[in-house]
C-alpha positions as a LaTeX table, in Angstrom:
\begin{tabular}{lrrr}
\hline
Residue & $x$ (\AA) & $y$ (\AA) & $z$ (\AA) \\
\hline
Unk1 & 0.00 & 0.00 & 0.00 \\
Unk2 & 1.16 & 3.75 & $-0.87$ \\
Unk3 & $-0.18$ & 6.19 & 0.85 \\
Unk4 & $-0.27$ & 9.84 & $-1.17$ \\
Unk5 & $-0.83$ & 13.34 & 0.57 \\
Unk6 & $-1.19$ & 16.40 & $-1.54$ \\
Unk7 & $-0.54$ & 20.10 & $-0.67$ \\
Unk8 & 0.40 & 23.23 & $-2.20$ \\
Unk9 & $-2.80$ & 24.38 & $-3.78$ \\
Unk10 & $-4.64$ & 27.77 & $-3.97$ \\
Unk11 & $-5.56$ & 30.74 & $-5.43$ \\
Unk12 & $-3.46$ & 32.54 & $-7.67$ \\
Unk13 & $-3.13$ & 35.43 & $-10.16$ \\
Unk14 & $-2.83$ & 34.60 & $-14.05$ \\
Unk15 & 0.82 & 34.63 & $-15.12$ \\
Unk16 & 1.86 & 33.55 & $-11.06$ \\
Unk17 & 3.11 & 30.11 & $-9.69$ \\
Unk18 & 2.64 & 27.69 & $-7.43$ \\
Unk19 & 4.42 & 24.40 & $-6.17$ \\
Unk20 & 2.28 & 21.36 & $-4.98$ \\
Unk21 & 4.02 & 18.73 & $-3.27$ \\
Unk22 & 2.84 & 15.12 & $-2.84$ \\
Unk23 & 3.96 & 13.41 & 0.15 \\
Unk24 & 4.25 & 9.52 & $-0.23$ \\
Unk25 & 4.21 & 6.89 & 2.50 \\
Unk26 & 3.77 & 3.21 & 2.88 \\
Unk27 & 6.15 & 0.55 & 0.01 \\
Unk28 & 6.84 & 3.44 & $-1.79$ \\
Unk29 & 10.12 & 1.07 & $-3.45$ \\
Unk30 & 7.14 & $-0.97$ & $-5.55$ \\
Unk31 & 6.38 & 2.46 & $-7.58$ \\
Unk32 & 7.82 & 2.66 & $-10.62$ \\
Unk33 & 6.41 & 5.94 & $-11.98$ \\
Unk34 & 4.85 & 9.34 & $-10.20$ \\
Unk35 & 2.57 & 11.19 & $-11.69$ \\
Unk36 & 0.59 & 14.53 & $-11.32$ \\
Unk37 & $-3.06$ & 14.67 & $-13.17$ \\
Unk38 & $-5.42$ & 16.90 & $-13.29$ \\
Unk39 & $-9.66$ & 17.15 & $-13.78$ \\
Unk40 & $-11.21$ & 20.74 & $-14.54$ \\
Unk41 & $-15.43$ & 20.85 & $-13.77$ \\
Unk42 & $-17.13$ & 19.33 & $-16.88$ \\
Unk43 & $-13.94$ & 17.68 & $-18.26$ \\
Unk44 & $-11.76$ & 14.18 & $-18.33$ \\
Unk45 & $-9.00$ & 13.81 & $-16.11$ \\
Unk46 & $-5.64$ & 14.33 & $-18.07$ \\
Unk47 & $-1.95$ & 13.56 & $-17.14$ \\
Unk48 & $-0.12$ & 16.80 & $-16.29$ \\
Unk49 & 3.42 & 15.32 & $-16.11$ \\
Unk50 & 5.25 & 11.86 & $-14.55$ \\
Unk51 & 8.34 & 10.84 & $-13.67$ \\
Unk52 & 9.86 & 7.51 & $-13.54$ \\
Unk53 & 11.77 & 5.72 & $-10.69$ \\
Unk54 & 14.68 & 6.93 & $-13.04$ \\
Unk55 & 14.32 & 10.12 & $-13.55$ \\
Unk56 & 12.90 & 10.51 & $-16.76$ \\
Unk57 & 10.30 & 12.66 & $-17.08$ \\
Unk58 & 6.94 & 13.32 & $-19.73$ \\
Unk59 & 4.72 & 16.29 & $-19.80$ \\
Unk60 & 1.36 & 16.67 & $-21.22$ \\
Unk61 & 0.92 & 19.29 & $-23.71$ \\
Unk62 & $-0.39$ & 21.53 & $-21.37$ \\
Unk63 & 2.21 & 21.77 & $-18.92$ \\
Unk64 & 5.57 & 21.79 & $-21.44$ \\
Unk65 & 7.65 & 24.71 & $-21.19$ \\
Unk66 & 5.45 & 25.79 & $-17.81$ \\
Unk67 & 5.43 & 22.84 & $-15.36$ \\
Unk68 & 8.65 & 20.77 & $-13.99$ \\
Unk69 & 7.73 & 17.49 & $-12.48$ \\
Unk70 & 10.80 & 16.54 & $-9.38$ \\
Unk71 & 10.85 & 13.90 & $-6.48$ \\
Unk72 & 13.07 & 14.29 & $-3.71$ \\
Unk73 & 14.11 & 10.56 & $-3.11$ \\
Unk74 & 15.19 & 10.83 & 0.25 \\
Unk75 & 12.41 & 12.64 & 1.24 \\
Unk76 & 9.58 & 10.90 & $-0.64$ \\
Unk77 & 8.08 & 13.43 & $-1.77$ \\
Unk78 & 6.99 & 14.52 & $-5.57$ \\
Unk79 & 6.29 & 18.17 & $-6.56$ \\
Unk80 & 4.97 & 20.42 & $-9.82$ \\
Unk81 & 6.20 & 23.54 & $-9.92$ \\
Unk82 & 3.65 & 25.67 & $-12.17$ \\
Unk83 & 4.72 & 28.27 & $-13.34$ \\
Unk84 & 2.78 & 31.08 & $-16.10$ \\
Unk85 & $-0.33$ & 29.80 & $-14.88$ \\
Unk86 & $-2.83$ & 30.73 & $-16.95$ \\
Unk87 & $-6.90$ & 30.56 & $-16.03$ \\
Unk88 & $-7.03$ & 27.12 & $-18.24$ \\
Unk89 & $-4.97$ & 25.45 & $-15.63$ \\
Unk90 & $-7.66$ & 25.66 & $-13.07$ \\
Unk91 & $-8.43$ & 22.21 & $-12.30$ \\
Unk92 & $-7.95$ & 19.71 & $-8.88$ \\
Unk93 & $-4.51$ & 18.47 & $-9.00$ \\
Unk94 & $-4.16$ & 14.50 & $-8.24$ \\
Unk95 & $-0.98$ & 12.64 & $-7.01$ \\
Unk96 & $-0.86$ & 9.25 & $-8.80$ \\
Unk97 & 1.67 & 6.53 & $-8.10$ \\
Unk98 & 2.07 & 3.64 & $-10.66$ \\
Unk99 & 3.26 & 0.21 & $-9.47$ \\
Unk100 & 6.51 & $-0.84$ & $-11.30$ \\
Unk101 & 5.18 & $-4.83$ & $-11.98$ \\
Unk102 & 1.73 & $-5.53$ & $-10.80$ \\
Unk103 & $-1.47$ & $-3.98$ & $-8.83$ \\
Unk104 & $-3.54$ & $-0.85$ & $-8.58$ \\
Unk105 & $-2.63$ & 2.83 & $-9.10$ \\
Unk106 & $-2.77$ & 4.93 & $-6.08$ \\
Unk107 & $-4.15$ & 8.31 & $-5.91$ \\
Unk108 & $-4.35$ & 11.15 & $-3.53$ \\
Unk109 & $-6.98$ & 13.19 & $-2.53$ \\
Unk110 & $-6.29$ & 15.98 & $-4.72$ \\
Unk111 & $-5.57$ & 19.83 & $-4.62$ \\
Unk112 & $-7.58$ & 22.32 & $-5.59$ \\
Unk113 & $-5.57$ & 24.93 & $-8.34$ \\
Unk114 & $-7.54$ & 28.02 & $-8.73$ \\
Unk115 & $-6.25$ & 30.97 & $-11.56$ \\
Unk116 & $-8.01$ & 33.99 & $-11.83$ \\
Unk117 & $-7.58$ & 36.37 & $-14.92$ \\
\hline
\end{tabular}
């Protein structure tokens, strides 16, 4: 079991930033990729950005040139830093942990990421 703890949302001005962390817990060693996603009212959840065990990262459309996906190993913890927000990104931001061989994705509860024009 992986246990996933979000934080770092809010309100913020068009063109600002904001970091939201993702605090992991539990056999965090079976996860083979981290992920952030995200779910505006009305629409699909979509993957923001990931990052493998390794290091290598992806990014969505979206979030290219804007968003860096990190995880601080030691402290197992995974973070987006946003930055030229724009009112589009407005959407709850989910924490999503991919098992490296078998078994369920785990999510967090999710952060609410609020841009105002």
């Amino acid at each position: 079991q992986v246990q996933l703890v979000e934080s770092g949302g809010g309100l913020v001005q068009a063109g600002g930033s904001l970091r939201l962390s993702c605090a992991a817990s539990g056999s965090t060693f079976s996860i083979g990729a981290w992920r952030w996603y995200r779910q505006a009212p009305g629409k699909q959840r979509e993957l923001v950005a990931s990052i493998t065990s390794y290091g290598t990262t992806n990014y969505g459309d979206s979030a290219k040139g804007r968003f860096t996906i990190s995880r601080d190993n030691a402290e197992n913890t995974l973070y987006l830093q946003m930055n030229r927000l724009k009112p589009g990104d407005t959407a709850v931001y989910y924490c999503n942990a991919h098992p490296a061989w078998v078994g369920q994705d785990y999510w967090g509860q999710g952060t609410q990421v609020t841009v105002s024009s």
